[in-house]
N, C-alpha and C positions, 0 to 999 in steps of 0.2 A: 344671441348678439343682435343688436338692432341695427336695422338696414339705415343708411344715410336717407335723409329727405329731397326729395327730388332737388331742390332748390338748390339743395348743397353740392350735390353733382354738376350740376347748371353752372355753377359759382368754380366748383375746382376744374370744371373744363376749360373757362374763361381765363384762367392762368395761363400765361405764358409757360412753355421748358425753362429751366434754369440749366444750366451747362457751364460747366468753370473750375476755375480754382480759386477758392478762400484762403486766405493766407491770415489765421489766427495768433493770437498770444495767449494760449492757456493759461488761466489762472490756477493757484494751488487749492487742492481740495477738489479740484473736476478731473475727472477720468478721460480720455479719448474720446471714451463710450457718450458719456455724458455732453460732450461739446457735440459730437455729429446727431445723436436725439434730441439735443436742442437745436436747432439749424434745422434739424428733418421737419421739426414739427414748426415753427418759426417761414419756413422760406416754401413749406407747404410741397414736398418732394421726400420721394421715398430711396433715390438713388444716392447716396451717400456714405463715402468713405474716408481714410485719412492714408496718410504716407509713414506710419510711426508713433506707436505709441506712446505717451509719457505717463510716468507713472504719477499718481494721485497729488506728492509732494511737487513735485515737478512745476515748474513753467517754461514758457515759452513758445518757442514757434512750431505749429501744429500746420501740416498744410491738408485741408480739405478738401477733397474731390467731390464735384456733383456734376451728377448728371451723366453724360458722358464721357465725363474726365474719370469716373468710377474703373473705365476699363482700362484702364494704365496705372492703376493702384501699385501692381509687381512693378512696375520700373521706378516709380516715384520713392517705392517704398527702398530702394536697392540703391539710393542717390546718399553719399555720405555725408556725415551730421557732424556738427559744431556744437561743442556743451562749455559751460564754463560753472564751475563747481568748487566747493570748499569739503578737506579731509579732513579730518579731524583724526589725530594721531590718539591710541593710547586706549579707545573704546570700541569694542566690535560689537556691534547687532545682528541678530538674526536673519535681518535681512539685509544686512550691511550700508544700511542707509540712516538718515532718523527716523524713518517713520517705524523700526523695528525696534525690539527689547533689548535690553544689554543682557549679552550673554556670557561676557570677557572683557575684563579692564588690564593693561600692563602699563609698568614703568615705560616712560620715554627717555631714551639716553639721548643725548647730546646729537646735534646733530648738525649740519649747515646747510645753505643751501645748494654748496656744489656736491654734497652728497644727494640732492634731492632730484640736482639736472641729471647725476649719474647713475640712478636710480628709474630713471625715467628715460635714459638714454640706452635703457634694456630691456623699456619697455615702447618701443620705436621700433617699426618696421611692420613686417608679419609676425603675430604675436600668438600661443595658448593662452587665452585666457578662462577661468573657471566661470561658468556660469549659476547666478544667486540662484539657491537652492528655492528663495520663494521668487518664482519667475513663471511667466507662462509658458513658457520653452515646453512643447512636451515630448515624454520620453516613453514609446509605445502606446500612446496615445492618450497620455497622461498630463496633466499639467503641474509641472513641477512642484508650485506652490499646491495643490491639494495633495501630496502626499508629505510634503514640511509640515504642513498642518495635523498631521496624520501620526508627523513624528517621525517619518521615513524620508532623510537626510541625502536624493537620490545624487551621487557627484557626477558631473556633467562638463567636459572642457568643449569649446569652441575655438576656431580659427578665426582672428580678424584681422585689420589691418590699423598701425598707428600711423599716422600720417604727420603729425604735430604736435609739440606742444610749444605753448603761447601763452605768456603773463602770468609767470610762476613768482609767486610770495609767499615766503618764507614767515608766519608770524612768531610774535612770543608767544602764544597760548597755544604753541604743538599744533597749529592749523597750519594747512598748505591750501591758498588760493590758484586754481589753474584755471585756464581750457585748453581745450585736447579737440583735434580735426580726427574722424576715425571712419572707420569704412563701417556700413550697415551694420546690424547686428550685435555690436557693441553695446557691452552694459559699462556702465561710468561706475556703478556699482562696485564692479569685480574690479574694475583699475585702483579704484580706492582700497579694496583691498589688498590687492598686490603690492601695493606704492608702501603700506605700512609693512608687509613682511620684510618688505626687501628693507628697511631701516630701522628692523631689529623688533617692532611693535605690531600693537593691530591697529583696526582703524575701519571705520565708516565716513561716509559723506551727505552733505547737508546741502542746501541750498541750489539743487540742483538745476540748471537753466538753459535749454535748448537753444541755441544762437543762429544757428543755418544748416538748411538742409540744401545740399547741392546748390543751386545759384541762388535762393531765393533766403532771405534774410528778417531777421525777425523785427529789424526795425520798420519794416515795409506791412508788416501785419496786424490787423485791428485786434486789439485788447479784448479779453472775454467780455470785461465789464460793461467797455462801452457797445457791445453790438446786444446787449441785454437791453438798451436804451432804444434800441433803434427798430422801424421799421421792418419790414417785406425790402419793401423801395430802396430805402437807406441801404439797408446791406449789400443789396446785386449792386451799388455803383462801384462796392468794391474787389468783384470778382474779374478775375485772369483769365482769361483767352485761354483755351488749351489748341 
């Protein structure tokens, strides 16, 4: 490996700390991973984390740690989240979302929408919900999704909390538009899938879109896109105080 030039050292000393909270809008197709390695190498700081991760189809609001806000990660991370998503009744995937293969199609019977508050009104409160068998969840020190891959199907329930649902639509093409307020650790995933047993079918979910994490809001958060545009400079004018 080649040592840095002195010049370079000289130059990353000159930098100021960067210390804060970033409050992002992840774009689809970027990983967690991929938004805080960019930022890391972008803002020139190697202390860098997030409060939650989305998974790749995913957007929305990502909040980023640097600096010394890195060591409050476990409480940021433990702060309950706001999604608003679309189910699609009648097709389950493998990993119960779209970005997974269809594994099962069923008939969808009839249904309404007060079947769908009532259905959801048993799924409110402290709830078991089953966690996606491709998930980093790991079990002995395994990561779920590499033994799905593997073929070894490991079943896994978890305890969380529903706190909400908010702006449920009913469509003609067997879709259910919602968001759901939920305590940490919730997968939207497995609500999708639960939401379709309980109404006789299966089902995955699409469009998946993080809206708030504890007080902070995604409308408050810069776009992946645009902070790709922007500066060093530009960017810290929009970091949070911790």
């Amino acid at each position: 490996m080649k040592s840095e030039k002195p010049e370079q050292n000289a130059q990353s000393a000159l930098l100021p700390s960067v210390n804060g909270i970033l409050l992002v809008d992840k774009a689809v197709d970027w990983t967690s991973h991929d938004v805080a390695a960019y930022l890391r190498g972008v803002l020139k700081t190697k202390k860098i984390g997030h409060s939650g991760t989305l998974d790749p189809m995913a957007t929305g609001l990502l909040v980023v740690l640097i600096g010394e806000a890195t060591k409050l990660q476990s409480q940021y991370q433990q702060m309950p989240k706001k999604y608003k998503t679309k189910i699609v009744l009648g097709v389950e995937t493998d990993t119960w979302d779209a970005a997974g293969k269809v594994v099962k199609t069923m008939q969808v019977n009839p249904f309404t929408l007060e079947d769908v508050n009532a259905a959801l009104a048993e799924m409110t409160g402290e709830i078991t919900h089953p966690v996606p068998y491709y998930s980093a969840k790991k079990v002995k020190g395994v990561a779920m999704y590499k033994e799905a891959r593997k073929g070894n199907n490991i079943e896994r329930q978890s305890t969380i909390t529903i706190y909400k649902w908010e702006n449920i639509t009913l469509n003609e093409d067997n879709t259910i538009d919602l968001e759901v307020s939920c305590s940490s650790g919730t997968y939207v995933r497995s609500l999708g899938y639960m939401l379709g047993q309980k109404l006789g079918s299966v089902a995955h979910i699409t469009n998946l879109r993080r809206l708030a994490i504890g007080g902070f809001d995604v409308s408050e958060a810069l776009p992946l896109e645009k902070i790709k545009t922007l500066k060093r400079e530009e960017i810290l004018k929009w970091l949070k105080t911790i």
